[in-house]
N, C-alpha and C positions, 0 to 999 in steps of 0.2 A: 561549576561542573556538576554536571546531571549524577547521580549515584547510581551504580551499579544495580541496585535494586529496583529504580524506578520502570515502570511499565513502556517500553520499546513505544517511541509517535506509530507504528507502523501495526501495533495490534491496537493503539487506544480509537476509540467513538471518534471521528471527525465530525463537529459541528460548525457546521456556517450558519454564517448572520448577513440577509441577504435582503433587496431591499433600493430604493431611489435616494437619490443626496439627501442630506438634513430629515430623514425620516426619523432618525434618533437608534440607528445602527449600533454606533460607537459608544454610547451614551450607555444602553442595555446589553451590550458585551461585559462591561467596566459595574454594568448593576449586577448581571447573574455569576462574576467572579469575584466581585468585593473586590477587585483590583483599577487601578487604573490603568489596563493594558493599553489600550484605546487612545489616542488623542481627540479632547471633543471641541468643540466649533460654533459657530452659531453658521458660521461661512458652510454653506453647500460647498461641498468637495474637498472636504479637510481630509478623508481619506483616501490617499493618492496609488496605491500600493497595499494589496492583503496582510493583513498582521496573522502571524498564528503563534499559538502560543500552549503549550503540554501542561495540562494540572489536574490534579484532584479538586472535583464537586460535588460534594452531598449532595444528593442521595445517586451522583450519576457515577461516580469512580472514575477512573482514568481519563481524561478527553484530550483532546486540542479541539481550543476553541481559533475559530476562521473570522475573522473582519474584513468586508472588503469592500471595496470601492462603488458607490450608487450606480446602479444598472440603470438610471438615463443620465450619464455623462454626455457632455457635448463635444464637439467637434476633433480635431485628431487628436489630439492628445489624450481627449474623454474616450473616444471608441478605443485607444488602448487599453485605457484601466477598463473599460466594461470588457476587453476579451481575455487579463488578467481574472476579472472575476469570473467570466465563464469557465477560468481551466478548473479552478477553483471549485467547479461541481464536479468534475471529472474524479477526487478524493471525499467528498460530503456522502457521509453517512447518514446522516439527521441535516436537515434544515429548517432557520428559524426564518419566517417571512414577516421582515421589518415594514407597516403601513402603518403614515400620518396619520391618525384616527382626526384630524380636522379634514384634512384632503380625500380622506376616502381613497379606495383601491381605484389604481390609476393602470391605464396602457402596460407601462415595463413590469408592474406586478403581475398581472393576469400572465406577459410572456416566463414571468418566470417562474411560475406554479405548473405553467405547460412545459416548462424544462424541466420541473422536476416531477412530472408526470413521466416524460420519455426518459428518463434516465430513473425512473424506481425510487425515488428520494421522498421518505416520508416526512411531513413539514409541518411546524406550529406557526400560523398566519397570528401575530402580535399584532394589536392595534393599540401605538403606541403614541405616548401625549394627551392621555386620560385624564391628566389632573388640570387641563388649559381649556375645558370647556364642561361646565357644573351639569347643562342638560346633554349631551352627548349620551345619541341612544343608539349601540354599536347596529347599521343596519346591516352589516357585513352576513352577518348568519341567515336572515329571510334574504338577501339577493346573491350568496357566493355562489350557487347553481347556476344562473344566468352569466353573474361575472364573468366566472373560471368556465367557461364550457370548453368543455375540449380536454380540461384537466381533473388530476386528481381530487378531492376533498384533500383540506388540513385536517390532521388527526384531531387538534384541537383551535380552538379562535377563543381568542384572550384579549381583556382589556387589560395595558399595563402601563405605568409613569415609570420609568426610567429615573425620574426628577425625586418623585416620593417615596419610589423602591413599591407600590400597589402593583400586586399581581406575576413578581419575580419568584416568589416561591410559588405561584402557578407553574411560572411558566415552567422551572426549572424541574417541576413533578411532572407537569406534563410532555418534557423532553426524555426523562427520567425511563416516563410506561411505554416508548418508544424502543420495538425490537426490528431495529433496522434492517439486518436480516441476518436468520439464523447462522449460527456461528460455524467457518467449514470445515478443513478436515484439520486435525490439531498436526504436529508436527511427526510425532512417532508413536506417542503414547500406545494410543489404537494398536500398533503392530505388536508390542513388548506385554511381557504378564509380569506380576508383582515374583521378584527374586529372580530374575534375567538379565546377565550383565552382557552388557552393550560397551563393545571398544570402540573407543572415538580418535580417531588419525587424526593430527593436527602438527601440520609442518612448522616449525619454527625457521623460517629466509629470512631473508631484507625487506619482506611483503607484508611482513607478519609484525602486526601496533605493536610497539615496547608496554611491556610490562601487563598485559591482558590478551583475550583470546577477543576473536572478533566476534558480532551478534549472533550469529546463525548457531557459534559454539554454544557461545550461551543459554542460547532459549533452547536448542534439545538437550543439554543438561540436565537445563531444570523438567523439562517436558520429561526426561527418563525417571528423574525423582519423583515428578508428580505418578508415574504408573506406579511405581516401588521399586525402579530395577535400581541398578548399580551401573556407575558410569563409570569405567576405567579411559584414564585419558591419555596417551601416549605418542610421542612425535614417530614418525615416519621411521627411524632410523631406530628407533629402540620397538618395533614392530614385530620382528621378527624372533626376535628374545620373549616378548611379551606374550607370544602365541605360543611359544611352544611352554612358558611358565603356566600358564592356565588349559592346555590340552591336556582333557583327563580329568581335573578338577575341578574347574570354573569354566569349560569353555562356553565362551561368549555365543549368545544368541543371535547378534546381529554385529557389522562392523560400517562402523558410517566414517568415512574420509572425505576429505579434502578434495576437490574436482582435481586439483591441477596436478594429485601426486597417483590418480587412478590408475595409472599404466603400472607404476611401481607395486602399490599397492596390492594389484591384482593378483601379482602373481606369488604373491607370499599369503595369500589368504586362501585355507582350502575351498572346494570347489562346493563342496557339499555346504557350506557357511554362506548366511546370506550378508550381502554385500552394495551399499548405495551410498551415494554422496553428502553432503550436507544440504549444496544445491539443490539438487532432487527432491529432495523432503520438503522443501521450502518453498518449489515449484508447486509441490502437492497441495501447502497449506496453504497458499496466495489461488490458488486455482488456475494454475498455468500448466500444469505439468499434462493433463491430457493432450492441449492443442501443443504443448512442446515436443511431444512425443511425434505428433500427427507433422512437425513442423519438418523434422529428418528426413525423410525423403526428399527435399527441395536440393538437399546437399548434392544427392548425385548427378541433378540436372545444373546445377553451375556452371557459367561458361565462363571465357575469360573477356574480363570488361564489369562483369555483373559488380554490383554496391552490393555491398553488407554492412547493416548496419548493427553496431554495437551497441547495445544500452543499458546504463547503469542508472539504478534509483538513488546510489549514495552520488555525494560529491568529495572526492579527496586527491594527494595530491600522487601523481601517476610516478613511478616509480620504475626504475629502467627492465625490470622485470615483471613490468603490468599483469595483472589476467585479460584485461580487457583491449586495452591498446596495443598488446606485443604479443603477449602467449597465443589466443584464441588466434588473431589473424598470421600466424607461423603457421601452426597445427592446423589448423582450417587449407591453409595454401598448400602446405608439404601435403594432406591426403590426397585434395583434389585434382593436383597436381596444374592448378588452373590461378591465372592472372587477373585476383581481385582485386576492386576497390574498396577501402573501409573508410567507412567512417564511423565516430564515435561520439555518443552524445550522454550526459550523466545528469541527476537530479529530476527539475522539472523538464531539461530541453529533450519533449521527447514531439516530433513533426506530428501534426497531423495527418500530413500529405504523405504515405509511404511509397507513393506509387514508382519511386526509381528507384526502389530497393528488388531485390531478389529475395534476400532470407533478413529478416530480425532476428539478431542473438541478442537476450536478457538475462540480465543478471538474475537471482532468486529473491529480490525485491526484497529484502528483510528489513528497509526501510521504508518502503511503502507501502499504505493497509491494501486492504484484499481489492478495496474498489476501485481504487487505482490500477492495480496489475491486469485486475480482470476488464477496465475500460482499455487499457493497451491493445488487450488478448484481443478484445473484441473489433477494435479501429483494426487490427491487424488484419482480420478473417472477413471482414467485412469489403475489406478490400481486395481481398484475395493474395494479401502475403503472406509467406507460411513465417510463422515464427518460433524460435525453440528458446532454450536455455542455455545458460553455462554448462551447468552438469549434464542436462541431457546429451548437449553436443559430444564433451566430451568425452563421457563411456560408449557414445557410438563410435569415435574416432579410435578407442582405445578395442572395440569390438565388444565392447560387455554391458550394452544396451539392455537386451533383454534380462541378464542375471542382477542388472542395478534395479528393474524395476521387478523381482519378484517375492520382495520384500511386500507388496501391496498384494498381494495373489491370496485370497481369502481371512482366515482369520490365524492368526501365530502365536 
């Protein structure tokens, strides 16, 4: 069992290890964790399936490290593991480019420097099985210009043995000085000032894990302490006692709830008090929450027949009182007054293809890092489907859209 302290997979560095069969992929996962996470082979194709795995690595902190299957797999069953590995850039924040240093840079390497060209993925090109030939003089650096045309440079090109452990603490420095990209908007901190208490709504149902708060609680918690405020934490039902014990003396500077309890909420919180979801926040920090916003107005155009599709980053098991599978598609039908089809998809199952959708509803992705949510955001708009959130949806359902988002309206 992971510790409640440990760093959430969905704010750690995702690194992949990316690369053709038997380049020695699996080999140099297993060398830069001192683990053997990897299963390794002499057999080209021993990795059938991406392994990922959450750990601490000096000098890099928090990661998941990615293994995945050789990008020239053959025939059907290989093009699925190669489109396995492709999703698998869709979440890469850092990539390592696994190359034979005997075979030299081949075809599927050059194509996948140019995917990580189109998708912004800064990369360490390893030229890997250094210690299998005494004259081996890396020409990679005088011809990767030619090679790669089309693509980015690797920040850095390294000779490493996997076998002797040469040039793992390069590599690991030079994945290290690697700022994938600037970090986005944190959770709430920003809006709060040191000695400003923040009431946090937190329904306790049949929805709600035994014995703990679920993630999104947790990290603005901690995200309140990191500013200096003070987190008062209080369920739905002890709300309204709680407001009027602190009006006058502590009252709270911001009140952050629960999406599914907003209507309730709303109206025991004064007017003058700012007021937004957890959702919401979370929208912010994943960098959803503008095109979610921008996504509301597809709702009035609904007709009846249109898909909506649901989607969640976590996977768990659904619950006769879902958010996703029961609450959203009720609330969504009862405003519109209109005969949807839903469908619902969770984890990795999220389509490429949206184009028989109407509106994307997403969860606040507190499982998934930022590169993920914002490659959805973007397959989404690029397609021309509007997509929203949980919370966004429903404070606009509930009519308190604008007052959830005025929490972000300059500096507080």
């Amino acid at each position: 069992m992971s510790s409640l302290n440990a760093t959430p997979s969905g704010e750690r560095v995702h690194i992949g290890f990316f690369g053709r069969r038997n380049a020695g992929k699996s080999s140099l996962v297993n060398a830069v964790t001192g683990q053997k996470l990897a299963v390794v082979s002499d057999v080209p194709g021993t990795t059938t399936d991406p392994i990922s795995k959450a750990m601490e690595i000096l000098p890099l902190g928090p990661v998941v490290i990615i293994d995945t299957p050789g990008f020239d797999d053959e025939g059907s069953l290989g093009e699925l593991r190669v489109e396995q590995t492709r999703k698998m850039l869709v979440k890469t924040d850092i990539a390592v480019l696994v190359v034979d240093s005997i075979e030299g840079i081949k075809e599927s390497d050059i194509e996948l420097a140019k995917l990580f060209s189109e998708r912004r993925i800064p990369y360490v090109l390893v030229l890997n099985k250094s210690d299998l030939s005494d004259d081996y003089v890396p020409t990679a650096l005088e011809t990767l210009g030619d090679e790669l045309s089309g693509a980015i440079a690797p920040t850095a090109v390294l000779d490493a043995s996997a076998k002797t452990g040469e040039g793992i603490n390069d590599l690991k420095n030079a994945i290290a000085k690697i700022n994938p990209d600037e970090e986005g908007f944190p959770i709430v901190r920003d809006k709060i000032k040191a000695g400003d208490i923040v009431l946090l709504v937190v329904p306790i149902d049949e929805a709600a894990p035994k014995g703990r708060l679920i993630l999104p609680q947790q990290q603005t918690i901690r995200d309140i302490l990191d500013a200096g405020g003070s987190a008062v934490v209080v369920k739905d039902t002890e709300l309204e006692e709680t407001l009027a014990k602190l009006e006058g003396k502590a009252r709270p500077a911001l009140v952050i709830t629960d999406s599914q309890v907003f209507g309730k909420v709303m109206r025991m919180v004064p007017e003058d008090m700012l007021l937004t979801s957890f959702s919401i926040l979370m929208a912010r920090h994943k960098g959803l929450l503008d095109e979610a916003v921008r996504g509301i107005a597809a709702i009035d155009n609904l007709k009846d027949g249109d898909k909506v599709l649901i989607a969640e980053g976590c996977t768990h098991h659904r619950q006769c009182g879902d958010i996703g599978s029961v609450k959203i598609p009720k609330w969504l039908s009862d405003y519109t007054k209109k005969e949807l089809v839903y469908e619902t998809v969770s984890g990795t199952e999220y389509p490429s293809d949206l184009s028989e959708y109407a509106l994307v509803v997403h969860c606040g992705g507190c499982m998934l890092n930022e590169k993920e949510v914002m490659h959805r955001t973007r397959e989404a708009a690029s397609q021309g489907i509007p997509i929203t959130n949980y919370g966004t949806l429903i404070a606009h359902l509930n009519g308190i859209l604008e007052r959830s988002l005025e929490v972000f309206q300059g500096n507080n």
